[in-house]
PQR file with spaces between the fields and no chain letter, atoms N, CA, C, O and H, PARSE charges and radii, in Angstrom:
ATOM       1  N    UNK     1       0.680   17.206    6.391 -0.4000 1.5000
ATOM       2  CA   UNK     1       1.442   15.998    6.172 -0.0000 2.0000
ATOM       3  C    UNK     1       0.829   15.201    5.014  0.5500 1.7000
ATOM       4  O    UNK     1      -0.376   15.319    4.793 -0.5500 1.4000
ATOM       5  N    UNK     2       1.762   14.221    4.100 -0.4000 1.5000
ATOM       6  CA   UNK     2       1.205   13.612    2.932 -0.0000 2.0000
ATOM       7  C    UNK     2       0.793   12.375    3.254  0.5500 1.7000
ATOM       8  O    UNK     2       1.444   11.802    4.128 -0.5500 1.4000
ATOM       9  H    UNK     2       2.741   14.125    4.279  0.4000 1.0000
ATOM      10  N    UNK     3       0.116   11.959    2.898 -0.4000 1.5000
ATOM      11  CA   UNK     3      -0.184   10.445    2.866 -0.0000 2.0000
ATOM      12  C    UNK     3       1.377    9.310    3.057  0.5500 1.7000
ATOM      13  O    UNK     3       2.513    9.579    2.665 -0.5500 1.4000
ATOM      14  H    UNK     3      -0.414   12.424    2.189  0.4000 1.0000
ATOM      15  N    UNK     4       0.882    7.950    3.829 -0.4000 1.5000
ATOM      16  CA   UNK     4       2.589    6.836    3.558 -0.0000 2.0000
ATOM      17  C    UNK     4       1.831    6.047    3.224  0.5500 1.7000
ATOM      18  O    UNK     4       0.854    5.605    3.828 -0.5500 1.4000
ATOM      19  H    UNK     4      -0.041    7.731    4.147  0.4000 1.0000
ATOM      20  N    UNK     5       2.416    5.695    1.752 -0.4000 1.5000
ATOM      21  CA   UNK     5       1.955    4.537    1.127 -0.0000 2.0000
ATOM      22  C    UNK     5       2.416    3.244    1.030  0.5500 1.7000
ATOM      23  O    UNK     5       3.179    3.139    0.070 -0.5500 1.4000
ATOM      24  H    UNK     5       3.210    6.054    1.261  0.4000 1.0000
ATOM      25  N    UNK     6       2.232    2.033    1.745 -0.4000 1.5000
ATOM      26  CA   UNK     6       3.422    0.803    1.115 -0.0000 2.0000
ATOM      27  C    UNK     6       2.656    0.302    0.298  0.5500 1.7000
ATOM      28  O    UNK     6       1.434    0.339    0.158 -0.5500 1.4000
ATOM      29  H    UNK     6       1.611    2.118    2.524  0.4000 1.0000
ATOM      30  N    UNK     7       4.193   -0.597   -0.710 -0.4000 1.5000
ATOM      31  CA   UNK     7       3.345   -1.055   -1.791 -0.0000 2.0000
ATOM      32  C    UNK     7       4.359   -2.609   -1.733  0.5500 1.7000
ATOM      33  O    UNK     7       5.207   -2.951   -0.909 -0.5500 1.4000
ATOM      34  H    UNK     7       5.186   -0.627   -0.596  0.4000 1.0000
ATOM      35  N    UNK     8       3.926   -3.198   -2.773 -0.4000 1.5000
ATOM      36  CA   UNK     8       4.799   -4.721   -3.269 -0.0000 2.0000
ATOM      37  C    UNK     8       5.490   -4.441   -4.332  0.5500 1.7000
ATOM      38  O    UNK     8       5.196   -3.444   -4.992 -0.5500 1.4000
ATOM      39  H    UNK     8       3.237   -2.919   -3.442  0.4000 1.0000
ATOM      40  N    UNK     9       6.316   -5.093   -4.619 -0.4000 1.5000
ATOM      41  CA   UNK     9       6.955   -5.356   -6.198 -0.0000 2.0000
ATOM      42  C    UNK     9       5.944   -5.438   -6.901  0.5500 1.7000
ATOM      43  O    UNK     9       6.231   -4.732   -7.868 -0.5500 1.4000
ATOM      44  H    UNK     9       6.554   -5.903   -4.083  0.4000 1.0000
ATOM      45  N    UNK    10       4.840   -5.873   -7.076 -0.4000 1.5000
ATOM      46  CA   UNK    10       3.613   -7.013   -7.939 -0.0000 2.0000
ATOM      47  C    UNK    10       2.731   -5.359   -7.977  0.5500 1.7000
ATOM      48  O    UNK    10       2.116   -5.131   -9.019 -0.5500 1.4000
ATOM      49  H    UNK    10       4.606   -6.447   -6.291  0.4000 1.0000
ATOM      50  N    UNK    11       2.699   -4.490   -7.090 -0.4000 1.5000
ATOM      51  CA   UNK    11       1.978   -2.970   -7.076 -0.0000 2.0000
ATOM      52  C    UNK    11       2.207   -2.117   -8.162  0.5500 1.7000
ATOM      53  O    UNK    11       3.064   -1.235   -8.223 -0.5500 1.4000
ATOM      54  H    UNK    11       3.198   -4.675   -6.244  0.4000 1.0000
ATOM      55  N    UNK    12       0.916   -2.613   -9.510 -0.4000 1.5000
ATOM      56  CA   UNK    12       0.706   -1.250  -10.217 -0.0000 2.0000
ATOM      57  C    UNK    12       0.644    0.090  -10.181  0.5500 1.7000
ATOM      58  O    UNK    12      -0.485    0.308   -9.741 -0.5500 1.4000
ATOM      59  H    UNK    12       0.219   -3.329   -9.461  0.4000 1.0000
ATOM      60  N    UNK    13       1.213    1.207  -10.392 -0.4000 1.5000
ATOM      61  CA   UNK    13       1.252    2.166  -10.842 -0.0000 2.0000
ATOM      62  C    UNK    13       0.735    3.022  -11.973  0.5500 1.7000
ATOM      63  O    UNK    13       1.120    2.926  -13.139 -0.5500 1.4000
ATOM      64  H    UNK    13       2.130    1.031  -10.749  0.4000 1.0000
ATOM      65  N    UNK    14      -0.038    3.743  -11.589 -0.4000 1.5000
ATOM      66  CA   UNK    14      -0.869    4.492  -12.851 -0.0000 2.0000
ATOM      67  C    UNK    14      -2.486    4.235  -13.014  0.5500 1.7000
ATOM      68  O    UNK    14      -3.058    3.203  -13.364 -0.5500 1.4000
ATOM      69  H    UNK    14      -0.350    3.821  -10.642  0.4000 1.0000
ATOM      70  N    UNK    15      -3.074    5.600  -12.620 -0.4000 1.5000
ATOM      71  CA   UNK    15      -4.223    4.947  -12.892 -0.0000 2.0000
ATOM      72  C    UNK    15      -4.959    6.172  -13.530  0.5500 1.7000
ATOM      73  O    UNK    15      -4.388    7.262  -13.504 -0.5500 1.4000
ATOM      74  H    UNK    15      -2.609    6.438  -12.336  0.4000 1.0000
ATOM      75  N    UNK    16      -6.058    6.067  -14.038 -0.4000 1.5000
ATOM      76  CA   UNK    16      -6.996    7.165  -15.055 -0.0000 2.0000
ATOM      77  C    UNK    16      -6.686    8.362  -14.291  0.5500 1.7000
ATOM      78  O    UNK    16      -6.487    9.398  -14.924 -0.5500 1.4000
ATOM      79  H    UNK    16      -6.522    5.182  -14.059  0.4000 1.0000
ATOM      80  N    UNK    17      -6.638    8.368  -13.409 -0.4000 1.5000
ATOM      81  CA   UNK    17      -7.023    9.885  -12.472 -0.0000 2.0000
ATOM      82  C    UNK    17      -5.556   10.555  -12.457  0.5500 1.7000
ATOM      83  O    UNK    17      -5.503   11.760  -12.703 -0.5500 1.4000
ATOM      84  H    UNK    17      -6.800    7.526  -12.895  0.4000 1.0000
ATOM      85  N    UNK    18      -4.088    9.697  -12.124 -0.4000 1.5000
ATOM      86  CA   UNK    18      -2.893    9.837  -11.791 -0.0000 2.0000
ATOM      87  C    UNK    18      -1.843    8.787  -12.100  0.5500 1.7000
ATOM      88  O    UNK    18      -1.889    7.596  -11.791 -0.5500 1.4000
ATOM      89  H    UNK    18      -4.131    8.718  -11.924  0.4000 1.0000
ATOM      90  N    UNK    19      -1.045    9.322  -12.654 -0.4000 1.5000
ATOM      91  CA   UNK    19       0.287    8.281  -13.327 -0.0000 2.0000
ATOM      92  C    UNK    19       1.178    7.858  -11.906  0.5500 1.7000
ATOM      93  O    UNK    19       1.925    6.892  -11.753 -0.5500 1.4000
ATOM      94  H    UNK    19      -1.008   10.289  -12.906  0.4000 1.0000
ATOM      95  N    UNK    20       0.907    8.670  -11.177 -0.4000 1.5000
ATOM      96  CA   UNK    20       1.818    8.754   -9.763 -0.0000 2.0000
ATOM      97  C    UNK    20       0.858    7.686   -8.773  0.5500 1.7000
ATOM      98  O    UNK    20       1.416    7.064   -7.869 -0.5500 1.4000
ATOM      99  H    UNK    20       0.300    9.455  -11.301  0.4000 1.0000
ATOM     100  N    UNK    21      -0.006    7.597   -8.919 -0.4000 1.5000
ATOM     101  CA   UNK    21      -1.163    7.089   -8.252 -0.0000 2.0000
ATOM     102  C    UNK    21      -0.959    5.513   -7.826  0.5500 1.7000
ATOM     103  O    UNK    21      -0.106    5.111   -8.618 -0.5500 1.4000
ATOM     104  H    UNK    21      -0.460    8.102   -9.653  0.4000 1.0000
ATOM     105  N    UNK    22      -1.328    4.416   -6.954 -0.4000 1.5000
ATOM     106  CA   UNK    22      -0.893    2.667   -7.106 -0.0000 2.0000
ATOM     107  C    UNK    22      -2.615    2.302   -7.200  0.5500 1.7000
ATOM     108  O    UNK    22      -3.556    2.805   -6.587 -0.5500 1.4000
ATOM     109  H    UNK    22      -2.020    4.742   -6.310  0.4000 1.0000
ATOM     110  N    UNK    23      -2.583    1.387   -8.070 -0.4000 1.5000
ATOM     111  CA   UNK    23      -3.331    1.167   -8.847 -0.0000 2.0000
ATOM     112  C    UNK    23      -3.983    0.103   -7.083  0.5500 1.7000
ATOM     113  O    UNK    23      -5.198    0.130   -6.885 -0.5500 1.4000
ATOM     114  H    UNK    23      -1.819    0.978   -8.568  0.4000 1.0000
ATOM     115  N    UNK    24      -3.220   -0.568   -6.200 -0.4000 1.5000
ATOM     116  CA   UNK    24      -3.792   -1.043   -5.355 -0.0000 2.0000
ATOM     117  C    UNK    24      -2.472   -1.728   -4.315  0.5500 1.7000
ATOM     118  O    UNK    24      -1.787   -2.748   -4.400 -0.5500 1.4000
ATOM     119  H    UNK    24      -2.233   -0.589   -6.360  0.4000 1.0000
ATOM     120  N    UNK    25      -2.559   -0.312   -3.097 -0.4000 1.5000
ATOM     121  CA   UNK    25      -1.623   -0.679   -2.449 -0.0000 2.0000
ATOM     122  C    UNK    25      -1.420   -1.603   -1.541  0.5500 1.7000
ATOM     123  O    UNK    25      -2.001   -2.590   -1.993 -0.5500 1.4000
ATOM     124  H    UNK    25      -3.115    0.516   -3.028  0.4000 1.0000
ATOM     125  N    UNK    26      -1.090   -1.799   -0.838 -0.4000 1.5000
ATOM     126  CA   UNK    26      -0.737   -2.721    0.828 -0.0000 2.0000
ATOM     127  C    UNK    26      -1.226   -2.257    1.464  0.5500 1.7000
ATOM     128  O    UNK    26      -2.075   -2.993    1.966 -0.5500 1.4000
ATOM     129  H    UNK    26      -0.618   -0.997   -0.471  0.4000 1.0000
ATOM     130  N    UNK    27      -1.232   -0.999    1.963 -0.4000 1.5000
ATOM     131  CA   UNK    27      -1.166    0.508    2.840 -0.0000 2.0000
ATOM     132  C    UNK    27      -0.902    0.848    3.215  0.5500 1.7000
ATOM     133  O    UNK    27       0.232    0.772    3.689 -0.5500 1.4000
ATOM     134  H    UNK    27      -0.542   -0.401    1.555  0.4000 1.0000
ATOM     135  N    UNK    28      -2.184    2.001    3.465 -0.4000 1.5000
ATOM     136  CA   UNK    28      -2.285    3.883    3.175 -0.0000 2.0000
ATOM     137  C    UNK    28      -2.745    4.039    5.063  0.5500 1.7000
ATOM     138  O    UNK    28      -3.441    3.511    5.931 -0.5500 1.4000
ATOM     139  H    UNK    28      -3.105    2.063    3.080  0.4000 1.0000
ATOM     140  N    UNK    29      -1.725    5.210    4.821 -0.4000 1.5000
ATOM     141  CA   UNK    29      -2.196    5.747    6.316 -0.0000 2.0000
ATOM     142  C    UNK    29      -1.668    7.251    5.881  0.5500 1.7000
ATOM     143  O    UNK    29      -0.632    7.534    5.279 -0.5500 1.4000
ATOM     144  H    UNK    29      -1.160    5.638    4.116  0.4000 1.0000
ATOM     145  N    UNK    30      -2.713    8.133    6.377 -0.4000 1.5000
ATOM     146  CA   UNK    30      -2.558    9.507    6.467 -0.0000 2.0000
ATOM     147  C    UNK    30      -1.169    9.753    7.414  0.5500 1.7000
ATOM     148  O    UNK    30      -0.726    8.964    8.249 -0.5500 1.4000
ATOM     149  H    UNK    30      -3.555    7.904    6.865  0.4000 1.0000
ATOM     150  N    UNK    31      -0.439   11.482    6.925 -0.4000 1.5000
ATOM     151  CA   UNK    31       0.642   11.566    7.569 -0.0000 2.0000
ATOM     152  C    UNK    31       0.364   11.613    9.113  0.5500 1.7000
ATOM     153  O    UNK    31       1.035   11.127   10.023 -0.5500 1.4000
ATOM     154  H    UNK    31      -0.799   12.122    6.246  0.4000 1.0000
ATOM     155  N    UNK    32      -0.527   12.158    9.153 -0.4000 1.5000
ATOM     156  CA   UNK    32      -0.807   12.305   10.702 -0.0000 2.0000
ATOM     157  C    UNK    32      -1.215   11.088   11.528  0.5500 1.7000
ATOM     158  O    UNK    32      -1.293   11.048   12.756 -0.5500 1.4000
ATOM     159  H    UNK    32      -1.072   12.553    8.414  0.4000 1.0000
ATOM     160  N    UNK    33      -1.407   10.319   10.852 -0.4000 1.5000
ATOM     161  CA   UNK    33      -1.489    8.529   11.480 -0.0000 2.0000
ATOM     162  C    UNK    33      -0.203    8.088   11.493  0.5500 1.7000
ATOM     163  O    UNK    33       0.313    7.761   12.562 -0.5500 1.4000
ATOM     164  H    UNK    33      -1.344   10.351    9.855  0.4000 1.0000
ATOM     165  N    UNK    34       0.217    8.046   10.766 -0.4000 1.5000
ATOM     166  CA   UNK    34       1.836    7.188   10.306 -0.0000 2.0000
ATOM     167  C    UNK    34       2.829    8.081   11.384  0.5500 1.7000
ATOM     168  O    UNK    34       3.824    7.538   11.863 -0.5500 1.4000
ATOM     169  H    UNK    34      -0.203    8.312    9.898  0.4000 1.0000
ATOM     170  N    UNK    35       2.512    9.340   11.684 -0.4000 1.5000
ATOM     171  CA   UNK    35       3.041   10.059   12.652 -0.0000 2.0000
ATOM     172  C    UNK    35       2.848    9.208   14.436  0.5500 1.7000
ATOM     173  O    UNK    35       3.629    8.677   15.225 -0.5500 1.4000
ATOM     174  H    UNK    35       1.703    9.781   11.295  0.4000 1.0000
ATOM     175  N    UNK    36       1.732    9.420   14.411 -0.4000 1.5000
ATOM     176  CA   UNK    36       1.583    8.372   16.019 -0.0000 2.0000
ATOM     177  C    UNK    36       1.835    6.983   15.741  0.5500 1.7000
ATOM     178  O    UNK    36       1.965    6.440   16.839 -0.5500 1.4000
ATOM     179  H    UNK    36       1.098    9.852   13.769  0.4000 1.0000
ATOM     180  N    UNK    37       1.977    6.082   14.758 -0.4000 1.5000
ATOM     181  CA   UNK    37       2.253    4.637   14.883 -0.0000 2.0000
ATOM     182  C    UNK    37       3.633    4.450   15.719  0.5500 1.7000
ATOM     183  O    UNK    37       4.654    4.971   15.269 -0.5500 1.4000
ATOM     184  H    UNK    37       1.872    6.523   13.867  0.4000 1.0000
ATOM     185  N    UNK    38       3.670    3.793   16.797 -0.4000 1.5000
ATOM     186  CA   UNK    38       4.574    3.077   17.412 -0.0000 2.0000
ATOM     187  C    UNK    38       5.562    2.257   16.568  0.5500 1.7000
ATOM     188  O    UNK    38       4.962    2.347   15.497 -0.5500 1.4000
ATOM     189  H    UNK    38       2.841    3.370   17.162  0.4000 1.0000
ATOM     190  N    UNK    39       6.731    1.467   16.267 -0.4000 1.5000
ATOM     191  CA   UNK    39       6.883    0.595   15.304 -0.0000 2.0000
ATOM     192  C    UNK    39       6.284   -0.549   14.849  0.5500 1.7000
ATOM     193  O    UNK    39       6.041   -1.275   13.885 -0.5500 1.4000
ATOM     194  H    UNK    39       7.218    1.394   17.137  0.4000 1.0000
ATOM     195  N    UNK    40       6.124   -0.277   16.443 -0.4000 1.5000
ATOM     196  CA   UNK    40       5.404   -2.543   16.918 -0.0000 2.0000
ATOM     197  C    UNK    40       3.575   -2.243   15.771  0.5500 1.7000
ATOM     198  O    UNK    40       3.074   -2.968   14.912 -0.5500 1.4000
ATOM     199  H    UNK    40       6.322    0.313   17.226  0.4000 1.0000
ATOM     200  N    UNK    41       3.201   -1.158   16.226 -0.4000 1.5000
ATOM     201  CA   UNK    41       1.696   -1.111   15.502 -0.0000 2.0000
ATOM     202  C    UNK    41       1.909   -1.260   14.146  0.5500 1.7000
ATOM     203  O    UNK    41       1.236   -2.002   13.430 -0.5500 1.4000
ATOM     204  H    UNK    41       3.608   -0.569   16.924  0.4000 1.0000
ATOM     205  N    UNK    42       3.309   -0.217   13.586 -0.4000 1.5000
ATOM     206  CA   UNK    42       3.117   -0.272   12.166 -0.0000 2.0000
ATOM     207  C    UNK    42       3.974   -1.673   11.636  0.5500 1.7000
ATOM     208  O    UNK    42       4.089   -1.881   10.428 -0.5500 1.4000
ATOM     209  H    UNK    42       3.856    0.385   14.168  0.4000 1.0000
ATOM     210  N    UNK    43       4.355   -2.281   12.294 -0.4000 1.5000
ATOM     211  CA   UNK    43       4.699   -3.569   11.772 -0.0000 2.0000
ATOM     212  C    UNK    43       3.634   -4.889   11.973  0.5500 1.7000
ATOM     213  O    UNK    43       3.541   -5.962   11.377 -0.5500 1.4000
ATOM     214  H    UNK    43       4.262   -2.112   13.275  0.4000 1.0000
ATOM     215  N    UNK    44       2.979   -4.360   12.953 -0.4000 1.5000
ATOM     216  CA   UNK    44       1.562   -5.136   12.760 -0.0000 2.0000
ATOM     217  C    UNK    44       0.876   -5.123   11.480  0.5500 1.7000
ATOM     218  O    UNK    44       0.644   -6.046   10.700 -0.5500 1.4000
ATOM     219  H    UNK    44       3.055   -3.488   13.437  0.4000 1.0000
ATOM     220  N    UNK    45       0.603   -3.904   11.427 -0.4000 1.5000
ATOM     221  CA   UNK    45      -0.472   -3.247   10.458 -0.0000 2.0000
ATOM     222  C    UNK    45       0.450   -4.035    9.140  0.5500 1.7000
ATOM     223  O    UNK    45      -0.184   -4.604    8.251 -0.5500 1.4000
ATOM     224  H    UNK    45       0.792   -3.154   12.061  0.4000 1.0000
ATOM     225  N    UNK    46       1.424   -4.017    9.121 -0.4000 1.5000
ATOM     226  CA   UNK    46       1.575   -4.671    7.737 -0.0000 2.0000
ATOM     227  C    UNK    46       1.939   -6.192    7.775  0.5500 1.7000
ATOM     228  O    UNK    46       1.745   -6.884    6.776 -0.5500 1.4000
ATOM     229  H    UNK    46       1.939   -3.555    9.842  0.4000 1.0000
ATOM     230  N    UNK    47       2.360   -6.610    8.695 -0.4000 1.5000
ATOM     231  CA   UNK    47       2.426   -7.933    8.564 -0.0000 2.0000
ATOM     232  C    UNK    47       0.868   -8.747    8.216  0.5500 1.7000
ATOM     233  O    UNK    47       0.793   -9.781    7.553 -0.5500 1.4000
ATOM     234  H    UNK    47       2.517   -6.048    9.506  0.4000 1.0000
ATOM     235  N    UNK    48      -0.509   -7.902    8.924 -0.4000 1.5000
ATOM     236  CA   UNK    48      -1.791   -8.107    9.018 -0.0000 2.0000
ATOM     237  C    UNK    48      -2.447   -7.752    7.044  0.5500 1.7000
ATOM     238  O    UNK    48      -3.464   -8.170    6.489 -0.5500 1.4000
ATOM     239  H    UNK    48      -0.447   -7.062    9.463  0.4000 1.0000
ATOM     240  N    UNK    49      -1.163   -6.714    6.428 -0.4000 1.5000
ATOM     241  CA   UNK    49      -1.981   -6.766    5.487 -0.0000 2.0000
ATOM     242  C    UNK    49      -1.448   -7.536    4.010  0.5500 1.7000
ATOM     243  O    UNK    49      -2.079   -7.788    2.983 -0.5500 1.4000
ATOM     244  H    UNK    49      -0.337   -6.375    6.879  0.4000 1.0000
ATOM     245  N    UNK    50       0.163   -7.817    4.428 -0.4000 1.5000
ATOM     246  CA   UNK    50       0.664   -9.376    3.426 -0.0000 2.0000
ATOM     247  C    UNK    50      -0.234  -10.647    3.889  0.5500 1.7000
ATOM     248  O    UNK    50      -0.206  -11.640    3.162 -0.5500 1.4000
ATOM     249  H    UNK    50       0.676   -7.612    5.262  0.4000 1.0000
ATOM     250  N    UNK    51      -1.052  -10.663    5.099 -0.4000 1.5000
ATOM     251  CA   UNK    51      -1.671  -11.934    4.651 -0.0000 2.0000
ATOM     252  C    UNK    51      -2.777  -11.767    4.202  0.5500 1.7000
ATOM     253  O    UNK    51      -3.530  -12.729    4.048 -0.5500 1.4000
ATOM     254  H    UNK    51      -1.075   -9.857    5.690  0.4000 1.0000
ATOM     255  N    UNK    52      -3.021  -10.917    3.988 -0.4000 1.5000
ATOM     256  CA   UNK    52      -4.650  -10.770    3.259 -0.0000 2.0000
ATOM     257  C    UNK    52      -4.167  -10.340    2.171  0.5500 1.7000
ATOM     258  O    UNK    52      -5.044  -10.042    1.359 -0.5500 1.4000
ATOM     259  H    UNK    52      -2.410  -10.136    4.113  0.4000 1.0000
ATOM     260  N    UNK    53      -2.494  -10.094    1.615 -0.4000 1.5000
ATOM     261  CA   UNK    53      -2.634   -9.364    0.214 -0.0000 2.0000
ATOM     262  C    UNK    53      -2.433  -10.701   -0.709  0.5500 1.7000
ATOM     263  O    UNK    53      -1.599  -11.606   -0.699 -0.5500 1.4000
ATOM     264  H    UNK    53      -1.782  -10.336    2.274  0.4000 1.0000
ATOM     265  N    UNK    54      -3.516  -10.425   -1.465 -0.4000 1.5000
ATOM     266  CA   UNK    54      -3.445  -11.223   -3.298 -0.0000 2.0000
ATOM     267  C    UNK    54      -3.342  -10.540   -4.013  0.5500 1.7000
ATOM     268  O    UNK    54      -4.288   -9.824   -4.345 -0.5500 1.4000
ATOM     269  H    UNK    54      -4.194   -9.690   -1.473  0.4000 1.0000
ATOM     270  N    UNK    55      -1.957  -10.448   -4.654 -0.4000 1.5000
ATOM     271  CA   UNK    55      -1.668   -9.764   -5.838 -0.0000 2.0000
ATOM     272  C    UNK    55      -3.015  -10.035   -7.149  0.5500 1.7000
ATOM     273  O    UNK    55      -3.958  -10.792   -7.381 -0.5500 1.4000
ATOM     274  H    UNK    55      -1.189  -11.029   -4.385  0.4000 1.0000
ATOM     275  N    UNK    56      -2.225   -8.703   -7.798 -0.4000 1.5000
ATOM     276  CA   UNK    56      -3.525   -8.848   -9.123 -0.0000 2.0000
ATOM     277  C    UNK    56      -2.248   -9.464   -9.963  0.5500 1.7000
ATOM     278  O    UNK    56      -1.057   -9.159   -9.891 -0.5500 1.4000
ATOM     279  H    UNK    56      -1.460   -8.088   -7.609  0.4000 1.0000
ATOM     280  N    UNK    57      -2.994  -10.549  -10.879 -0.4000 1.5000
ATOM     281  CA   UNK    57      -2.595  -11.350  -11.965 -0.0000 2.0000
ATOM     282  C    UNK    57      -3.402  -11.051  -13.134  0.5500 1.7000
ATOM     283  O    UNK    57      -4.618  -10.990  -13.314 -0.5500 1.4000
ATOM     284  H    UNK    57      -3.961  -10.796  -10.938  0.4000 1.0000
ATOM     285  N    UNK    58      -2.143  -10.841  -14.061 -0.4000 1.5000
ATOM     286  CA   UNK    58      -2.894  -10.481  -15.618 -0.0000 2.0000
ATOM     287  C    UNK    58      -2.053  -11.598  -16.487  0.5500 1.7000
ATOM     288  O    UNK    58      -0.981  -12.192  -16.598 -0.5500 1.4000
ATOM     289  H    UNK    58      -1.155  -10.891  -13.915  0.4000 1.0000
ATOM     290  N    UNK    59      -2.965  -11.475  -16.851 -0.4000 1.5000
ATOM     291  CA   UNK    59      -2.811  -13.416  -18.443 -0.0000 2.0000
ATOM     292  C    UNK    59      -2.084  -12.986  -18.683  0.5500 1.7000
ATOM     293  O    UNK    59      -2.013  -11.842  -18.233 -0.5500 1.4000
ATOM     294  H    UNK    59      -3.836  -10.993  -16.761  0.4000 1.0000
ATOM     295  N    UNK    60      -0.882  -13.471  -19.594 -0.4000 1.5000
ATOM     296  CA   UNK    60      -0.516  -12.880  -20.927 -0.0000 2.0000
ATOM     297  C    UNK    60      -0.661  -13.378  -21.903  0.5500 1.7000
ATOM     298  O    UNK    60       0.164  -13.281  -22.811 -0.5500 1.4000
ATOM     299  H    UNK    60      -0.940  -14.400  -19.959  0.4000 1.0000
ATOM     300  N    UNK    61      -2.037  -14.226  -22.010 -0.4000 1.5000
ATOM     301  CA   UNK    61      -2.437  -15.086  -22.954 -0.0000 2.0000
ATOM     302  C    UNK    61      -2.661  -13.676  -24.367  0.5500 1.7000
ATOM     303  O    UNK    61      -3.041  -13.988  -25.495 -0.5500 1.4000
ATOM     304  H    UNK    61      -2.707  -14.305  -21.272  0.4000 1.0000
């Protein structure tokens, strides 16, 4: 099973290693995790990680 990745609108894409790659997601849970999550857990798990997420901000000075 592959990796489930969530990401934000504000979630870069592309990084040295992989163009496919997020430069820094929400999250990552292996397929075989994302397989046993209940809904209620995996809607935890992300509601738990929009409040800790701070987007990255770049100047455009």
């Amino acid at each position: 099973m592959r990796a489930v990745v969530f990401v934000t609108e504000q979630t870069s894409k592309g990084t040295e290693r992989s163009p496919q790659e997020y430069v820094d997601p929400l999250l990552v849970r292996t397929g075989e995790a994302y397989a046993r999550l209940t809904f209620e857990e995996l809607h935890r798990h992300l509601c738990d990680a929009l409040r800790d997420y701070e987007p990255q901000r770049y100047s455009t000075d």
